[in-house]
Structures are given as C-alpha cells and as structure tokens.
DRENDOKE-911324 format. One line per field, with one value per atom (N, C-alpha, C): residue in one letter; atom name; residue number from 0; x, y, z; chain. Coordinates in steps of 0.2 Angstrom, whole numbers, plus 5000, padded with zeros to 4 digits. Layout:
<nodes>
r	c(A,...) $
a	c(CA,...) $
k	c(NUM,...) $
u	c(X,...) $
v	c(Y,...) $
w	c(Z,...) $
c	c(A,...) $
</nodes>
This chain:
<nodes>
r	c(X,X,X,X,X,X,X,X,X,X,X,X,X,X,X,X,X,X,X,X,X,X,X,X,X,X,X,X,X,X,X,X,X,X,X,X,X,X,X,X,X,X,X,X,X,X,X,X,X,X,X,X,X,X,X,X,X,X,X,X,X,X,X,X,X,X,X,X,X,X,X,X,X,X,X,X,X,X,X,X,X,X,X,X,X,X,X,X,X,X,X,X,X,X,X,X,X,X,X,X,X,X,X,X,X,X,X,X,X,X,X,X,X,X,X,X,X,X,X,X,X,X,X,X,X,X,X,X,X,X,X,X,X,X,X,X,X,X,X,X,X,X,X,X,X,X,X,X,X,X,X,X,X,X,X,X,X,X,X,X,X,X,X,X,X,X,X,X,X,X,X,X,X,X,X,X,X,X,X,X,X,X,X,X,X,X,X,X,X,X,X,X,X,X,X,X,X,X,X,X,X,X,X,X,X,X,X,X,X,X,X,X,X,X,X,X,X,X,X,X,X,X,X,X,X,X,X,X,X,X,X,X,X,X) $
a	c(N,CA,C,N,CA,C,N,CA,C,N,CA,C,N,CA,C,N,CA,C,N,CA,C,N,CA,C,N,CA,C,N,CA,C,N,CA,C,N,CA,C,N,CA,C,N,CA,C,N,CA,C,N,CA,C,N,CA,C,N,CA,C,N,CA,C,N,CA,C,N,CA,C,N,CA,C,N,CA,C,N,CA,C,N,CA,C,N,CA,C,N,CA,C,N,CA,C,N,CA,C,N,CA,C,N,CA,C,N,CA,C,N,CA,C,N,CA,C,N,CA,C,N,CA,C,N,CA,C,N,CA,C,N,CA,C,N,CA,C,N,CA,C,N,CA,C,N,CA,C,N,CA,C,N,CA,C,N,CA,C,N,CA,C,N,CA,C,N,CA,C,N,CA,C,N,CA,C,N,CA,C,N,CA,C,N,CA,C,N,CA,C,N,CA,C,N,CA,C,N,CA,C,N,CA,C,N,CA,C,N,CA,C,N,CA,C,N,CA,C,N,CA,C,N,CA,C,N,CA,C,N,CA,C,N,CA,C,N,CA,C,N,CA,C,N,CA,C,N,CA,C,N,CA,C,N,CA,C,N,CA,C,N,CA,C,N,CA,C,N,CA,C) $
k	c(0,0,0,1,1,1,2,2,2,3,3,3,4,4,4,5,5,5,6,6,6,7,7,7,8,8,8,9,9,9,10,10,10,11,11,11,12,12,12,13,13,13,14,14,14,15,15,15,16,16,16,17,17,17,18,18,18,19,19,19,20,20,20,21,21,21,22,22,22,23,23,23,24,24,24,25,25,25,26,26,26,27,27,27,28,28,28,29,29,29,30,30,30,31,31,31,32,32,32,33,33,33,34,34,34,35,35,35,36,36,36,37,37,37,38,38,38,39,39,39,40,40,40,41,41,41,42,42,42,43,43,43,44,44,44,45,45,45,46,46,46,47,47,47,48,48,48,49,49,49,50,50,50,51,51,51,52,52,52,53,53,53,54,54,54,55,55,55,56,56,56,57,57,57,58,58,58,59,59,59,60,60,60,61,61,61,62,62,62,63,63,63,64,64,64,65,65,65,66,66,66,67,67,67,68,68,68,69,69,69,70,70,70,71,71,71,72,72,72,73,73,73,74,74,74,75,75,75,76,76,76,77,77,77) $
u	c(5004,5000,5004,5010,5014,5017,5019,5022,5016,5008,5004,5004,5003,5003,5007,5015,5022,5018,5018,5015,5011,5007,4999,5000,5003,5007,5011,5015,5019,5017,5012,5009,5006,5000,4998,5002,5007,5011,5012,5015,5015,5009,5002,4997,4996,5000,4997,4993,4991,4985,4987,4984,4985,4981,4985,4982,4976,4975,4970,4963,4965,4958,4956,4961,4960,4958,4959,4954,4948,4947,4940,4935,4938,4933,4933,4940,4938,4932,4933,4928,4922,4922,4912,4912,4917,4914,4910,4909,4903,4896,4892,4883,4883,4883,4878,4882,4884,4888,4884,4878,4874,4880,4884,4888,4892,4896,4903,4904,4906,4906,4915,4920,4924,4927,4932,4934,4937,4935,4935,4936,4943,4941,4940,4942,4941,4937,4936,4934,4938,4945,4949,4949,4948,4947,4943,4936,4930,4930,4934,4934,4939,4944,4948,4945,4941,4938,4933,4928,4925,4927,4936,4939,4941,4943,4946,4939,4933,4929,4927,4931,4929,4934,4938,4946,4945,4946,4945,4953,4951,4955,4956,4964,4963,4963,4959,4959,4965,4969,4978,4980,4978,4979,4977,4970,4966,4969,4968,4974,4978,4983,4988,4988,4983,4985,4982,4976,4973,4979,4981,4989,4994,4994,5000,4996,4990,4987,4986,4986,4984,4979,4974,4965,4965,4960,4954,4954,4955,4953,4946,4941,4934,4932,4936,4935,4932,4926,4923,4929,4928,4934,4932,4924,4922,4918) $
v	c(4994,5000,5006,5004,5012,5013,5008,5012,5013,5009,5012,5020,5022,5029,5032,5031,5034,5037,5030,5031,5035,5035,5040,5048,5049,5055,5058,5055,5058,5058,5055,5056,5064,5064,5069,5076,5075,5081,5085,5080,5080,5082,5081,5082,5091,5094,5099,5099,5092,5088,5086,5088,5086,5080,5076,5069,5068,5072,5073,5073,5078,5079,5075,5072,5067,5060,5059,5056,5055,5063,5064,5063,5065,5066,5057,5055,5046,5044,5045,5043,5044,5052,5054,5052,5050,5048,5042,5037,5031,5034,5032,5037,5035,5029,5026,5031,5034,5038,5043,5045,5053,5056,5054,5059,5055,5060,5056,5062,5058,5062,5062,5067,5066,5067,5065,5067,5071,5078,5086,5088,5089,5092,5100,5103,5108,5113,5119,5123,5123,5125,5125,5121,5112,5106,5106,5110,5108,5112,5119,5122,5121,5117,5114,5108,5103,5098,5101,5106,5108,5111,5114,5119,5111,5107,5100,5097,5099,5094,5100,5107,5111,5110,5109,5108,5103,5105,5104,5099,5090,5086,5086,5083,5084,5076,5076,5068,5064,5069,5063,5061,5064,5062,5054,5054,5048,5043,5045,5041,5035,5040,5039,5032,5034,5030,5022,5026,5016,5015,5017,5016,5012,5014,5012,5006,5004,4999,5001,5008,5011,5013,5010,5011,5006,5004,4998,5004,5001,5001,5004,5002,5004,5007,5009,5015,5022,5024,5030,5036,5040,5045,5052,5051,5059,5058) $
w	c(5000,5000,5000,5004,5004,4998,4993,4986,4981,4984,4979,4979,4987,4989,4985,4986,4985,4977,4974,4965,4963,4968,4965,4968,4971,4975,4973,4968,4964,4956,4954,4947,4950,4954,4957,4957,4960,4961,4953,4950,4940,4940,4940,4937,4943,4946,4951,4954,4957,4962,4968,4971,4980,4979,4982,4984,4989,4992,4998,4992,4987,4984,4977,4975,4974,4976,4980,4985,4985,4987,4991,4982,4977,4970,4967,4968,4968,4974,4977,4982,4980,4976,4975,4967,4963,4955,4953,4959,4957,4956,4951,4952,4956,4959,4963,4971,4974,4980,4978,4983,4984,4987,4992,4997,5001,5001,5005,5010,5017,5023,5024,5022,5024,5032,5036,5042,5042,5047,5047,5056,5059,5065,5064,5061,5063,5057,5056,5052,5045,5048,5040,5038,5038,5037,5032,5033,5032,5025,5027,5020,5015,5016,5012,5010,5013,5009,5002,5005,4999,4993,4994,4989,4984,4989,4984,4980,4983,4979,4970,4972,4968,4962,4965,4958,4951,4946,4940,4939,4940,4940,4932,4930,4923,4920,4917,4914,4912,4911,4910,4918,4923,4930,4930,4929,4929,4922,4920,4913,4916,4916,4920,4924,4931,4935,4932,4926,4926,4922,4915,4912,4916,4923,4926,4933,4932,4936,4943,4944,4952,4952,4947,4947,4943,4945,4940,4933,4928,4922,4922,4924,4925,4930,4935,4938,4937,4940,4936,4940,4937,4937,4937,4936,4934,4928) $
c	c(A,A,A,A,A,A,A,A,A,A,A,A,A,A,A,A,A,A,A,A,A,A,A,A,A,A,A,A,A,A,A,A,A,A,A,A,A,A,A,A,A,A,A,A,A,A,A,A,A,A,A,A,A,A,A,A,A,A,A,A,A,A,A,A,A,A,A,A,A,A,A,A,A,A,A,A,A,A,A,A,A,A,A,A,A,A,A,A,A,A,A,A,A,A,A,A,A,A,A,A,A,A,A,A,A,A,A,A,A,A,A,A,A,A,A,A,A,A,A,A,A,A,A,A,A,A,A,A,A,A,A,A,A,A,A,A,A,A,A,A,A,A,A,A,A,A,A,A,A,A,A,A,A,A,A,A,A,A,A,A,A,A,A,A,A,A,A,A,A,A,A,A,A,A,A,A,A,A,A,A,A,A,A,A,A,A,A,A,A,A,A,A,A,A,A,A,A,A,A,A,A,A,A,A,A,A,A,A,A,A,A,A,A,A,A,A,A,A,A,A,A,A,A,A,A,A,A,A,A,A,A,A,A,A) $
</nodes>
C-alpha cells in the first residue's frame, strides 16, 4: 500500500493535484455515491475539503493512474 501511495502522490504532484483531493473526488465519482462524509476536525478542514471537491481534475491524471494499474481500468473517474 505504501508504494501504491508513493505512485499515486507523485503522478499527482506532476498532474498539480493534492492527493487529499484526489481522493475525496475518487471517492464521489461512482453514480451510485449521493455523498461522502469526509473526516474534518476543525473549520479549515472543512473548508479545504469543499475547495478539493471544487478543483477541476485533469483527465491525463486519471489516465495515468489506470495506464499504470493504480486504478481499476473501470473505475469511474468523473
């Protein structure tokens, strides 16, 4: 799992994406996912997750990772 990370963290960085919100938008691309709750202690937390759900991912990100087998091939992406 740590070199999945390592991999996807560094395509990320090259694509000018924070791994955090990457995340959070894999997490909300299935139809069938009304909402995801992510974990927020504090108020900056809360307004950084919504700025990550606002970020325009670029599709060679997504590419990429299924390219390189760090996503299912059929993974909805957006």
């Amino acid at each position: 799992m740590k070199q999945k990370f390592t991999a996807i963290n560094s395509i990320a960085k090259r694509h000018g994406i924070d791994i955090k919100t990457a995340s959070l938008q894999f997490a909300e691309a299935p139809s069938m996912v009304s909402a995801i709750i992510p974990g927020a202690r504090t108020a900056q937390q809360v307004k950084e997750n919504i700025a990550s759900m606002k970020v325009q991912i670029p599709a060679d990100f997504w590419s990429e990772l299924k390219a390189k087998n760090l996503i299912a091939q059929e993974a909805p992406t957006g």
